[in-house]
ChimeraX commands (.cxc) that place a marker at each C-alpha (Angstrom):
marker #1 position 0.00,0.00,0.00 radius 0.5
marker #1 position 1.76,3.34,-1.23 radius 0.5
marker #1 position 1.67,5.96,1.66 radius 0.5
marker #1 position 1.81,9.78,1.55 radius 0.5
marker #1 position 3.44,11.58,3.84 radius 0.5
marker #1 position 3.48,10.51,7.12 radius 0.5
marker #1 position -0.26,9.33,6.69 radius 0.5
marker #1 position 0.40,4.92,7.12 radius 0.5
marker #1 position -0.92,2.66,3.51 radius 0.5
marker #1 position -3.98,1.09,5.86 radius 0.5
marker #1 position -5.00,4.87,6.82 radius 0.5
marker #1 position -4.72,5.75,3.40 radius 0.5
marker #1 position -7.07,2.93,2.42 radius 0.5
marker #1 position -9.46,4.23,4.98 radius 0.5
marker #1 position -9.58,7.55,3.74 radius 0.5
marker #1 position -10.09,6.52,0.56 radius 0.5
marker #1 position -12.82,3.84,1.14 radius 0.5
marker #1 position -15.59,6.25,-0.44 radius 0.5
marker #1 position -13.85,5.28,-3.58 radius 0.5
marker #1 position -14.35,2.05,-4.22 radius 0.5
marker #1 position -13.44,0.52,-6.98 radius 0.5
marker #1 position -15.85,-2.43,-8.23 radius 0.5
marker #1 position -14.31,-5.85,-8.67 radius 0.5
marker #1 position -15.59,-8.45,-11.87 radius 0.5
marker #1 position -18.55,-9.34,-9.90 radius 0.5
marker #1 position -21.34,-6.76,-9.40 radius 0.5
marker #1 position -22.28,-5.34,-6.65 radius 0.5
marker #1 position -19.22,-6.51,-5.05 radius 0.5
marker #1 position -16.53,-3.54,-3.93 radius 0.5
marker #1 position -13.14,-3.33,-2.37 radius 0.5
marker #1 position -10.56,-0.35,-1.83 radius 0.5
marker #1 position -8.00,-0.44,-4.42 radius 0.5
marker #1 position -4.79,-1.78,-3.83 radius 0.5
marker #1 position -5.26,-3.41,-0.87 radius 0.5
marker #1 position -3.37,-7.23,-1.57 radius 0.5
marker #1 position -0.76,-5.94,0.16 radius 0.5
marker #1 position 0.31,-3.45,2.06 radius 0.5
marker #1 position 3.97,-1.67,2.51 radius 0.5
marker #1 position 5.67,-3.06,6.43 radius 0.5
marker #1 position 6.89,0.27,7.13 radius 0.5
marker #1 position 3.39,1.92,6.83 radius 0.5
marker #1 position 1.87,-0.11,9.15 radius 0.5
marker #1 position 2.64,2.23,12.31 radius 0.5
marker #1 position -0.56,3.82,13.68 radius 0.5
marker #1 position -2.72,1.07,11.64 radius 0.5
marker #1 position -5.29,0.77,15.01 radius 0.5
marker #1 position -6.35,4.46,14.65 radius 0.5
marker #1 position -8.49,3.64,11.94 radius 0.5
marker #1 position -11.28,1.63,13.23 radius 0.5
marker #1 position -14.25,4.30,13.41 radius 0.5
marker #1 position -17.86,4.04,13.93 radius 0.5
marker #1 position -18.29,4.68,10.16 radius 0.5
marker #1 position -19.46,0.75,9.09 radius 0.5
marker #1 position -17.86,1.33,5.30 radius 0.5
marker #1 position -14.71,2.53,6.55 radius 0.5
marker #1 position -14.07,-0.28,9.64 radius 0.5
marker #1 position -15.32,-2.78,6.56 radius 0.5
marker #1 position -12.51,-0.98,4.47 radius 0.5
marker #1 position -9.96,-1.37,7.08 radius 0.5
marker #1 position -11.06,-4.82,7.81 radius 0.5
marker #1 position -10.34,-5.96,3.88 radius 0.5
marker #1 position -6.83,-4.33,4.05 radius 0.5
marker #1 position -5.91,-5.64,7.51 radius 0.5
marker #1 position -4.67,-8.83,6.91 radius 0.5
marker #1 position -2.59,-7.57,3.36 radius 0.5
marker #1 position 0.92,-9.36,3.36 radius 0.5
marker #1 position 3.71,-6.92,2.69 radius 0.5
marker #1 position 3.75,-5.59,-0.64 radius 0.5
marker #1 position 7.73,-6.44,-1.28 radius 0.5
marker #1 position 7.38,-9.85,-0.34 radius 0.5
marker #1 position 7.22,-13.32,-2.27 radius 0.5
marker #1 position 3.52,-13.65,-1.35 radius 0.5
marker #1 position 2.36,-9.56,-2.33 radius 0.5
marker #1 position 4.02,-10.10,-5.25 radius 0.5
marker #1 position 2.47,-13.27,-6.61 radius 0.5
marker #1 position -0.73,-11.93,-5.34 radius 0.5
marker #1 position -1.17,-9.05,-7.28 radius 0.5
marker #1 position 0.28,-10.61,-10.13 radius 0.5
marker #1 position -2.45,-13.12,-9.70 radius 0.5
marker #1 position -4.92,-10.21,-9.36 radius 0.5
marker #1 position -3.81,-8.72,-12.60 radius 0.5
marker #1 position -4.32,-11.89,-14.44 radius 0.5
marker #1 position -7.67,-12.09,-12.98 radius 0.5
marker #1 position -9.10,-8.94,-14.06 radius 0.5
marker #1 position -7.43,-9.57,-17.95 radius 0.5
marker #1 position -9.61,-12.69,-17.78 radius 0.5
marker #1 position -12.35,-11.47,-16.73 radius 0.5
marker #1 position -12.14,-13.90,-13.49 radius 0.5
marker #1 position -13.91,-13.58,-10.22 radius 0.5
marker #1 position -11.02,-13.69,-7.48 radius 0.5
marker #1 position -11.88,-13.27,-3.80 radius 0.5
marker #1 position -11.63,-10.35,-2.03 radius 0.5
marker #1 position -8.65,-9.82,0.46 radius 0.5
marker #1 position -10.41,-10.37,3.48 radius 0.5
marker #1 position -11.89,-13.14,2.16 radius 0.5
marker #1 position -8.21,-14.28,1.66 radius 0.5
marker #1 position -7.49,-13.80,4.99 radius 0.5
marker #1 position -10.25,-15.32,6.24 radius 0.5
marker #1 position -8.93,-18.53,4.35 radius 0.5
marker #1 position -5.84,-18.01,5.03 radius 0.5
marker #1 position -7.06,-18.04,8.75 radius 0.5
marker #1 position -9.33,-21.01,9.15 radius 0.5
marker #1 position -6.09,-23.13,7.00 radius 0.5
marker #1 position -3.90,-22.03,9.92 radius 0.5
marker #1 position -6.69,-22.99,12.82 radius 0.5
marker #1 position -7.44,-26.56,11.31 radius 0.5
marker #1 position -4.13,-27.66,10.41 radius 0.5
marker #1 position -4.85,-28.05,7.32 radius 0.5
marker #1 position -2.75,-30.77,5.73 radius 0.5
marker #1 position -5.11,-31.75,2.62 radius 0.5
marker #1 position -7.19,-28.89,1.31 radius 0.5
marker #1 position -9.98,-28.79,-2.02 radius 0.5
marker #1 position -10.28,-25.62,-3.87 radius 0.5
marker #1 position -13.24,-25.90,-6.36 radius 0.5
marker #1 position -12.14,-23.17,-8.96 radius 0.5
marker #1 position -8.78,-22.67,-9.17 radius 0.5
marker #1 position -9.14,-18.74,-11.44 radius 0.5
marker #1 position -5.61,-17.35,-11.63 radius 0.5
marker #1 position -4.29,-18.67,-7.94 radius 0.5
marker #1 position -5.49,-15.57,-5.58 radius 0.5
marker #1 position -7.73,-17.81,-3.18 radius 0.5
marker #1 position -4.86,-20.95,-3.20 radius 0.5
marker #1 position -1.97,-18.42,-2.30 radius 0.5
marker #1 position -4.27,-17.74,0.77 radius 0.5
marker #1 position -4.42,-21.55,1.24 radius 0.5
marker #1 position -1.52,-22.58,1.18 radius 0.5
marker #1 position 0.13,-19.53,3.28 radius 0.5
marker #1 position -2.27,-20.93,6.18 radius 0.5
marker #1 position -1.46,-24.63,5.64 radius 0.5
marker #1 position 1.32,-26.77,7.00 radius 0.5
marker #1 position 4.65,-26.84,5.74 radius 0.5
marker #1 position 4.12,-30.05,3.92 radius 0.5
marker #1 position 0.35,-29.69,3.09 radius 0.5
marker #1 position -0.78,-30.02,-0.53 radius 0.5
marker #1 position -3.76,-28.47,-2.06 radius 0.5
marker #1 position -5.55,-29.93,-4.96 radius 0.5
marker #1 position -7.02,-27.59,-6.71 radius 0.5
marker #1 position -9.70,-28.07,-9.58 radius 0.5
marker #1 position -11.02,-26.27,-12.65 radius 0.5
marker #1 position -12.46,-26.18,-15.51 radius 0.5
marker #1 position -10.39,-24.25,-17.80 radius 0.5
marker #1 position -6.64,-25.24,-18.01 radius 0.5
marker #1 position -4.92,-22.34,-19.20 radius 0.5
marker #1 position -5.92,-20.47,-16.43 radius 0.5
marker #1 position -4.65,-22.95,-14.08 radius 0.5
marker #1 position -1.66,-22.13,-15.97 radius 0.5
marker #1 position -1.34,-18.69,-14.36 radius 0.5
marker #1 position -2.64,-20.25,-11.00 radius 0.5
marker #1 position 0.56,-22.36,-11.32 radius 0.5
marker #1 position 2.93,-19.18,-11.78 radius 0.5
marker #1 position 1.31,-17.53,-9.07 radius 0.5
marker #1 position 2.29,-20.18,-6.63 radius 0.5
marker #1 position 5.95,-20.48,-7.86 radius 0.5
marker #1 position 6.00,-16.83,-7.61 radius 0.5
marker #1 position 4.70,-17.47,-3.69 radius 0.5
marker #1 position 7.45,-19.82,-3.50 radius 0.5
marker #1 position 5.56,-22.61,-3.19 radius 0.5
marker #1 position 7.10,-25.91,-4.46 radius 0.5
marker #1 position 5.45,-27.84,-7.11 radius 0.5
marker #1 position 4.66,-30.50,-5.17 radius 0.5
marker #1 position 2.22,-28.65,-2.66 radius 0.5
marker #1 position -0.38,-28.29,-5.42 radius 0.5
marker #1 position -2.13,-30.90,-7.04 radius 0.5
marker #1 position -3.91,-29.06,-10.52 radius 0.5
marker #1 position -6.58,-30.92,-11.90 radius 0.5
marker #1 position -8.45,-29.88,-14.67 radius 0.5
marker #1 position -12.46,-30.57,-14.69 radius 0.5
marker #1 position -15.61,-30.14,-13.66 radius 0.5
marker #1 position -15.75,-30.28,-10.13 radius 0.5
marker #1 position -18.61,-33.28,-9.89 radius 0.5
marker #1 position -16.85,-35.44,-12.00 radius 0.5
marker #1 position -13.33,-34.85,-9.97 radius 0.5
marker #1 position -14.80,-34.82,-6.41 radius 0.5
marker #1 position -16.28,-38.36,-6.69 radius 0.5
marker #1 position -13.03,-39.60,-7.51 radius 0.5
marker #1 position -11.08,-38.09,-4.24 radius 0.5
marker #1 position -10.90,-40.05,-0.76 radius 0.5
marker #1 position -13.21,-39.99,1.64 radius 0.5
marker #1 position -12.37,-38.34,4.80 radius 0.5
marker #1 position -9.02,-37.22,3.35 radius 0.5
marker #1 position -9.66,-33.83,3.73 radius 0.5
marker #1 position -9.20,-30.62,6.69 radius 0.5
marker #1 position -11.19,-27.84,4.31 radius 0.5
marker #1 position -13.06,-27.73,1.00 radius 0.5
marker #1 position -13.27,-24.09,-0.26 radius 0.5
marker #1 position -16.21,-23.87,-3.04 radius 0.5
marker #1 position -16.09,-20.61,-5.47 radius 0.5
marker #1 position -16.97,-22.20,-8.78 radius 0.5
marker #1 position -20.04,-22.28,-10.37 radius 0.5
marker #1 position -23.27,-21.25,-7.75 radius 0.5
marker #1 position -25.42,-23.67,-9.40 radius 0.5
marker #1 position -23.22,-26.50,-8.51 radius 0.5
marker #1 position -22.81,-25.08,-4.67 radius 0.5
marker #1 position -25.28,-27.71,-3.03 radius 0.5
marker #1 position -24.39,-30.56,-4.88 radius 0.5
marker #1 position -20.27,-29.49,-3.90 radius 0.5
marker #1 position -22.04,-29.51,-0.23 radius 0.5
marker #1 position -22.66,-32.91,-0.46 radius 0.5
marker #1 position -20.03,-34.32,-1.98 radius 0.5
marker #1 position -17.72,-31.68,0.99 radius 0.5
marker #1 position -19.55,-34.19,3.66 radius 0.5
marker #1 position -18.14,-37.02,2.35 radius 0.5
marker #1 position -14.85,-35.59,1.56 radius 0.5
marker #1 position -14.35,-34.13,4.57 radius 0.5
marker #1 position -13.20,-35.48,8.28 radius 0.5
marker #1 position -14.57,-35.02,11.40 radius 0.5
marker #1 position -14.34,-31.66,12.54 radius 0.5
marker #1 position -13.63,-30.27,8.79 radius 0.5
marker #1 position -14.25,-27.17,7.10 radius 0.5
marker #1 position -16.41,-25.78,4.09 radius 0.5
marker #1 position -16.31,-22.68,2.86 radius 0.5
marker #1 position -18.70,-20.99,0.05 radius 0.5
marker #1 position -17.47,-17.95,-1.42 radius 0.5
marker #1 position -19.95,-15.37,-2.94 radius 0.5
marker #1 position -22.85,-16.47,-1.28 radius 0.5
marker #1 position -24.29,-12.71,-0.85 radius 0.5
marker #1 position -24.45,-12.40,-4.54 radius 0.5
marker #1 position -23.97,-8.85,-5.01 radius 0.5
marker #1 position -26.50,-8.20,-2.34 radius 0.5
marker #1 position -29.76,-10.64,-4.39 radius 0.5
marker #1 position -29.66,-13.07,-1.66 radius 0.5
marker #1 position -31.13,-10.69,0.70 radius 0.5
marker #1 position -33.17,-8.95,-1.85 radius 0.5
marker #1 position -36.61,-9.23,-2.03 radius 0.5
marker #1 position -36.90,-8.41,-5.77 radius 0.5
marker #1 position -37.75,-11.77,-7.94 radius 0.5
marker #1 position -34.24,-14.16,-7.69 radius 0.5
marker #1 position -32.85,-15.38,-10.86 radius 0.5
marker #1 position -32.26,-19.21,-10.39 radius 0.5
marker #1 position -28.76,-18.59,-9.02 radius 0.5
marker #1 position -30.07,-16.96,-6.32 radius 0.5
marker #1 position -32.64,-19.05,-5.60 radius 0.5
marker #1 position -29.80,-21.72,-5.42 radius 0.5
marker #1 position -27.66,-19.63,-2.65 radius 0.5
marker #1 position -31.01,-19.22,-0.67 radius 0.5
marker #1 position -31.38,-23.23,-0.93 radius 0.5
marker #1 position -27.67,-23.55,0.40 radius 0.5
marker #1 position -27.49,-21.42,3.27 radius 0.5
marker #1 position -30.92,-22.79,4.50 radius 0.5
marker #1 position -29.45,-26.63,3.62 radius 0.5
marker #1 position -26.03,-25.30,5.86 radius 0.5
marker #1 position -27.80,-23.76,8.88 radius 0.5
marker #1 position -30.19,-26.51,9.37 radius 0.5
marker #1 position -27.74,-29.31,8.90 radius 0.5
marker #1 position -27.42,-31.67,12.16 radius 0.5
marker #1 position -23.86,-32.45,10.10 radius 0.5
marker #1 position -22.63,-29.07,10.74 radius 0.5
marker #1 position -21.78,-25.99,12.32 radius 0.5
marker #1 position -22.26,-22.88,10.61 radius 0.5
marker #1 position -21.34,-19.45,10.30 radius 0.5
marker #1 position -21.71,-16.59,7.65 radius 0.5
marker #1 position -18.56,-14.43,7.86 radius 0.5
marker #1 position -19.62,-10.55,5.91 radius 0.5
marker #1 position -16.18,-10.88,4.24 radius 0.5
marker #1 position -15.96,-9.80,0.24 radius 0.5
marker #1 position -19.30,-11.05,-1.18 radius 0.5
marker #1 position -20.13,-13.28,1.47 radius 0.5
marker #1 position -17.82,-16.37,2.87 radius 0.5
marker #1 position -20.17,-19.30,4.09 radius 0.5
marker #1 position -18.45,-21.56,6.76 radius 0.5
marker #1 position -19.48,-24.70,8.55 radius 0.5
marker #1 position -17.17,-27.42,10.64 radius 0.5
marker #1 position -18.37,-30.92,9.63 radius 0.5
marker #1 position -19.24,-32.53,13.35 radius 0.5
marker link #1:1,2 radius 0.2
marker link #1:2,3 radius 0.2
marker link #1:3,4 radius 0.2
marker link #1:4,5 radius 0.2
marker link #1:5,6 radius 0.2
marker link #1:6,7 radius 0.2
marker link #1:7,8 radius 0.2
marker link #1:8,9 radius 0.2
marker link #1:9,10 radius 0.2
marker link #1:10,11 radius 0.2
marker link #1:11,12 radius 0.2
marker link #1:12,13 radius 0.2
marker link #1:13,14 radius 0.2
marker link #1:14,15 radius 0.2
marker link #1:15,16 radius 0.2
marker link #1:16,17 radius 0.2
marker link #1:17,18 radius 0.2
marker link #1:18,19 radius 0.2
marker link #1:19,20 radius 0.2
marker link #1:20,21 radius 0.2
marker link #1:21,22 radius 0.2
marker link #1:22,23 radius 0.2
marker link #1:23,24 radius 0.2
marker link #1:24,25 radius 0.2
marker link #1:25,26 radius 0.2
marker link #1:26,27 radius 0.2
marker link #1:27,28 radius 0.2
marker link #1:28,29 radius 0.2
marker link #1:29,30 radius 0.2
marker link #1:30,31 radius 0.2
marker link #1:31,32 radius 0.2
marker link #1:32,33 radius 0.2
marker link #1:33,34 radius 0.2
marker link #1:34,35 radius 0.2
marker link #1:35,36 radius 0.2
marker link #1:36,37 radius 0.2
marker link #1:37,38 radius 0.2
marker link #1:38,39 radius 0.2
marker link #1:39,40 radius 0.2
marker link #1:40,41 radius 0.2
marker link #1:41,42 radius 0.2
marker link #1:42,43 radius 0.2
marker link #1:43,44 radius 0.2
marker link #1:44,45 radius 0.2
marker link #1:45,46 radius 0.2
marker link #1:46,47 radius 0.2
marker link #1:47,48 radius 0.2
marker link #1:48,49 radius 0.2
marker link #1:49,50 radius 0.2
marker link #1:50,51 radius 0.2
marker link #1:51,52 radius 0.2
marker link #1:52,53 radius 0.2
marker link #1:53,54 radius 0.2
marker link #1:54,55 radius 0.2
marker link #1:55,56 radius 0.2
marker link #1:56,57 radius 0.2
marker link #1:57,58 radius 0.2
marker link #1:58,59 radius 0.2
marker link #1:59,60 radius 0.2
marker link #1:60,61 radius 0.2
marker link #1:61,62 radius 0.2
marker link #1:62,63 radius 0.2
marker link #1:63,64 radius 0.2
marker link #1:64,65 radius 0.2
marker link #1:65,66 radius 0.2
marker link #1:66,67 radius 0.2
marker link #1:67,68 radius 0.2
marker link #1:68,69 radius 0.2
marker link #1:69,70 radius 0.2
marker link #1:70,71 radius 0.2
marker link #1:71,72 radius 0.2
marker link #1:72,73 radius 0.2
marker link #1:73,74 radius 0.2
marker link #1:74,75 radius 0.2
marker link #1:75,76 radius 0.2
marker link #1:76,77 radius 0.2
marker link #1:77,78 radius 0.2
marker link #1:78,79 radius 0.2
marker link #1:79,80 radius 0.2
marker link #1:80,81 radius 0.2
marker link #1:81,82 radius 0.2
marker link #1:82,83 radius 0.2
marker link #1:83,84 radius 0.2
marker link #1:84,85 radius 0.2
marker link #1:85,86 radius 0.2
marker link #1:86,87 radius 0.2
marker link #1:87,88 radius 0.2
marker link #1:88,89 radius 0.2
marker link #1:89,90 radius 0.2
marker link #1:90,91 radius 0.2
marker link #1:91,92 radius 0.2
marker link #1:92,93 radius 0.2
marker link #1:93,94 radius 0.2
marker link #1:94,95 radius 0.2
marker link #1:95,96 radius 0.2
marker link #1:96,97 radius 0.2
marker link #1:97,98 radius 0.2
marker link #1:98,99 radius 0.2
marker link #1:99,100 radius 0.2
marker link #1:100,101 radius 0.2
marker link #1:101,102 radius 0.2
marker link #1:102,103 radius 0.2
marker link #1:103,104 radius 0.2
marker link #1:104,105 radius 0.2
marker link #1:105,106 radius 0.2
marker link #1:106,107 radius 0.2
marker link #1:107,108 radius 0.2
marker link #1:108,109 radius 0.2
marker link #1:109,110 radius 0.2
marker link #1:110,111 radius 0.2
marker link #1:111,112 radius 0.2
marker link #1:112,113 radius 0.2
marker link #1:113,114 radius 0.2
marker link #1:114,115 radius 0.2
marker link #1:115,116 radius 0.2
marker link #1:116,117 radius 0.2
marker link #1:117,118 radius 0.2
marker link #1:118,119 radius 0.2
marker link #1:119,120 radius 0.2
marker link #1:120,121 radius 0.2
marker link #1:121,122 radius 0.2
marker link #1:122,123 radius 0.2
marker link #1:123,124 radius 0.2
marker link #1:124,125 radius 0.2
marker link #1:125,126 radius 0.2
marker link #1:126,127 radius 0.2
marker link #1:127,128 radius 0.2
marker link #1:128,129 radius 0.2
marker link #1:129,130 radius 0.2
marker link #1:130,131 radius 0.2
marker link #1:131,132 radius 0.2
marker link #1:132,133 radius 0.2
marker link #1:133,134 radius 0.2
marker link #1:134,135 radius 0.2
marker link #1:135,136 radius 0.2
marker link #1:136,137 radius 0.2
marker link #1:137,138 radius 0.2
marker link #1:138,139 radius 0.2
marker link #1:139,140 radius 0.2
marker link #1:140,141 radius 0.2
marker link #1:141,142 radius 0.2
marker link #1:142,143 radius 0.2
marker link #1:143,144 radius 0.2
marker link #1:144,145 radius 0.2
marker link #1:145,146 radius 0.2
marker link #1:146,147 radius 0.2
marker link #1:147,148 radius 0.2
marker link #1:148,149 radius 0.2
marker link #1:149,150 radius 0.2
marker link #1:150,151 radius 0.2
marker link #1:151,152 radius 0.2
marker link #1:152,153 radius 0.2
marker link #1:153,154 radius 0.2
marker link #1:154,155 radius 0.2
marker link #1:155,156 radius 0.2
marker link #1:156,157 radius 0.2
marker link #1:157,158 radius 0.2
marker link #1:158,159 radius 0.2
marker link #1:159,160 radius 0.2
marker link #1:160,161 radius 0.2
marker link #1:161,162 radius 0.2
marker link #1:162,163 radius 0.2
marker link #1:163,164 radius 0.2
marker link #1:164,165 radius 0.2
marker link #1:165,166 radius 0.2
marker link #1:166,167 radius 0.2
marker link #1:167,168 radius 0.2
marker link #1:168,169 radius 0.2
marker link #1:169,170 radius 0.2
marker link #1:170,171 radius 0.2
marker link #1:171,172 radius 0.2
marker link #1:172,173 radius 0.2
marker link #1:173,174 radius 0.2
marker link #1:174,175 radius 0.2
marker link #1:175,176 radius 0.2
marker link #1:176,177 radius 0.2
marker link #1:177,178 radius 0.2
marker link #1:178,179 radius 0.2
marker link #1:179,180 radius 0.2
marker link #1:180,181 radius 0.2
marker link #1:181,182 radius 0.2
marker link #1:182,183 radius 0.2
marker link #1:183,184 radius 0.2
marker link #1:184,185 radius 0.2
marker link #1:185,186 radius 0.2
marker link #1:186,187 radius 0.2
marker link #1:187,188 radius 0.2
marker link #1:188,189 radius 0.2
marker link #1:189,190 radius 0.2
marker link #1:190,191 radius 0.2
marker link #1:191,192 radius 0.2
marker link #1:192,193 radius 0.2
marker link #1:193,194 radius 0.2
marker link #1:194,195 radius 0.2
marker link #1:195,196 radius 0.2
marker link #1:196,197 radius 0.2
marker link #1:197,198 radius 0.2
marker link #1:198,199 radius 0.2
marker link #1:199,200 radius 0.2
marker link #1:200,201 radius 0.2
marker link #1:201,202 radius 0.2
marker link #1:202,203 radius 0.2
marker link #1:203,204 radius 0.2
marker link #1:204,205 radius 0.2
marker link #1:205,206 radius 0.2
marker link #1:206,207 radius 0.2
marker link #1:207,208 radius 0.2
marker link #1:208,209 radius 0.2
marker link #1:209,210 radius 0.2
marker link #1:210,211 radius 0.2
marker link #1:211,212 radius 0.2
marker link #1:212,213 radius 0.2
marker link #1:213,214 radius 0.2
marker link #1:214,215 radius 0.2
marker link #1:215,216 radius 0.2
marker link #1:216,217 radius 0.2
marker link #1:217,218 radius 0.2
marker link #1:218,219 radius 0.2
marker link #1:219,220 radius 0.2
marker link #1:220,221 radius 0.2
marker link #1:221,222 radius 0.2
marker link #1:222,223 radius 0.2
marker link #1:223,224 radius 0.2
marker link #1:224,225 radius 0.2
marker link #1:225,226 radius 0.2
marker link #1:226,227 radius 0.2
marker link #1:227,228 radius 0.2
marker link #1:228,229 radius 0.2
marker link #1:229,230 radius 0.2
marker link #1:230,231 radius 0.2
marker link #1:231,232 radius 0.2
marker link #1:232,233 radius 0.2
marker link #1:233,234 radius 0.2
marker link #1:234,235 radius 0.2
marker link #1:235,236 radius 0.2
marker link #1:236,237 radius 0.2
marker link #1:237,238 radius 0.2
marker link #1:238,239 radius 0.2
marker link #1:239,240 radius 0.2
marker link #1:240,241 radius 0.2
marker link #1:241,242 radius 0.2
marker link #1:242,243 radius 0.2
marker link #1:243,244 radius 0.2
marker link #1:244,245 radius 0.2
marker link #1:245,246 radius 0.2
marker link #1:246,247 radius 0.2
marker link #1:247,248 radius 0.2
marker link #1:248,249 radius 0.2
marker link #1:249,250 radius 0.2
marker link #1:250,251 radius 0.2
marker link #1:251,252 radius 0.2
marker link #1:252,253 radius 0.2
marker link #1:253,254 radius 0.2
marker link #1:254,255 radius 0.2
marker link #1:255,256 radius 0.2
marker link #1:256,257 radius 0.2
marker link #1:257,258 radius 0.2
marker link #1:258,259 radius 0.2
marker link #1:259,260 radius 0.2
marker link #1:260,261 radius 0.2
marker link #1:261,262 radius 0.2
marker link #1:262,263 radius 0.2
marker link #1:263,264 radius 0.2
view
C-alpha cells in the first residue's frame, strides 16, 4: 500500500474507502490496492477503526494484506492482474485472509479448492497450511490454471504442494478419498454449490471445514426483488447449511459473502 506523507498505507485505504473501486462481480466492492500493504506503513494502523461501518469494513479488507515487497504480495497481485485480464472472479482480500485463517486454525494438511481462477484464493491456502500440506485444486479451464501455477511459484511454493486438476468439479470430487480432507473451499459455479455440499460431507473429516465464497451475490440473496435461479440456489444452500445436524455454521460478511461450517 503506497503511503503519503506521514499518513500509514492502511490509513490511506481508509480515507479513501468512499472510492471504491468495483471488482468483476457486481455489486461486489473493495478499496483499491489493498493485496498488500507496505511493512513500514503499518505504524498507527489501530487508529483507523471508526464508527463509520464502510470505513471499519474498508480497514477490515486491508488488515490482513501481506507486505507488498514480499514473495507472497508479489504473486498476489500478479495473480490479481491476471484475474481482471480474464475477466475472473477472485476473492476479495479479506476473504483471503479469512482462508488463510481457518487453514492455519485446522491444520490443514489436505485442502480442495473448487475453482482454481488465476491462484489468488490458493496463495491464501496454502500460506495458512502446513509446511508439507498439498492443495488440490480443480477447474475447468486449463490455461488459467496455468497462471494459478505461476502464481504459486511466484509465492514460492514448491510444485509439489499443489495438485492441478483440470475438470468439472462433480466429476473430480467423486473420484477423491473420503475423509481425506481438513477444508473444501467452493467458489466455482453457484449452481453447482449444493451438490459441492454434499459431496464436501463425504470428503471431509470429522471436525472439517467448508467454505462458500460469494454467497451474498452482489446483495440478491437478501433482496426481495424476484431471484434469478442462481439466487434461488444460494437461498437453498445457506438454509441446507444452517439446518444441517452435520454441521456448524457461520456466515462471515467478508468480500461477497464467505459461508463456513465445521463438519461434526
Amino acid at each position: 500500500m503506497p503511503s503519503t506523507g506521514s499518513s500509514s498505507g492502511l490509513d490511506s485505504a481508509v480515507s479513501t474507502a468512499v472510492v471504491l473501486r468495483p471488482t468483476s462481480e457486481p455489486g461486489v466492492r473493495f478499496p483499491p490496492e489493498v493485496d498488500t500493504v507496505k511493512a513500514r506503513d503499518r505504524r498507527g494502523q489501530e487508529r483507523a477503526i471508526t464508527g463509520n461501518r464502510l470505513t471499519s469494513w474498508a480497514f477490515a479488507e486491508a488488515y490482513g494484506a501481506p507486505d507488498a515487497e514480499s514473495a507472497e504480495g508479489t504473486a498476489l497481485r500478479w495473480a490479481r492482474e491476471r484475474a481482471r485480464e480474464a475477466g475472473v472472479r477472485a476473492v476479495s482480500p479479506g476473504t483471503g485472509d479469512a482462508l488463510r485463517l481457518l487453514a492455519a486454525v485446522s491444520g490443514a494438511r489436505a485442502v480442495v479448492e473448487i475453482g482454481t481462477g488465476t491462484g489468488v484464493s490458493g496463495i491464501h491456502l496454502l500460506t495458512g497450511m502446513r509446511s508439507e500440506a498439498v492443495l488440490t485444486t480443480v477447474d475447468t479451464e486449463p490455461e488459467r490454471q496455468q497462471f494459478a501455477r505461476q502464481a504459486f511459484r511466484l509465492a514460492g511454493f514448491a510444485a509439489n504442494r499443489t495438485r492441478i486438476i483440470p475438470g468439472h468439479a462433480l466429476d473430480v470430487l467423486p473420484r477423491l478419498t473420503d475423509g481425506g480432507y481438513d477444508l473444501v473451499f467452493c467458489d466455482g459455479d453457484r449452481l453447482e454449490y449444493l451438490e459441492c455440499l454434499a459431496e464436501s460431507l463425504r470428503l471431509l473429516r470429522p471436525g472439517g471445514l467448508v467454505c462458500f465464497a460469494g454467497v451474498f451475490a452482489g446483495g440478491r440473496t437478501v433482496d426481495s426483488a424476484a431471484a434469478p435461479t442462481e439466487v434461488r440456489r444460494l437461498r437453498e444452500l445457506l438454509r441446507a447449511v444452517r439446518e444441517s445436524p452435520e454441521l456448524t455454521p457461520a456466515l462471515l460478511p467478508v468480500g461477497d459473502g464467505l459461508l463456513c461450517a465445521a463438519r461434526v
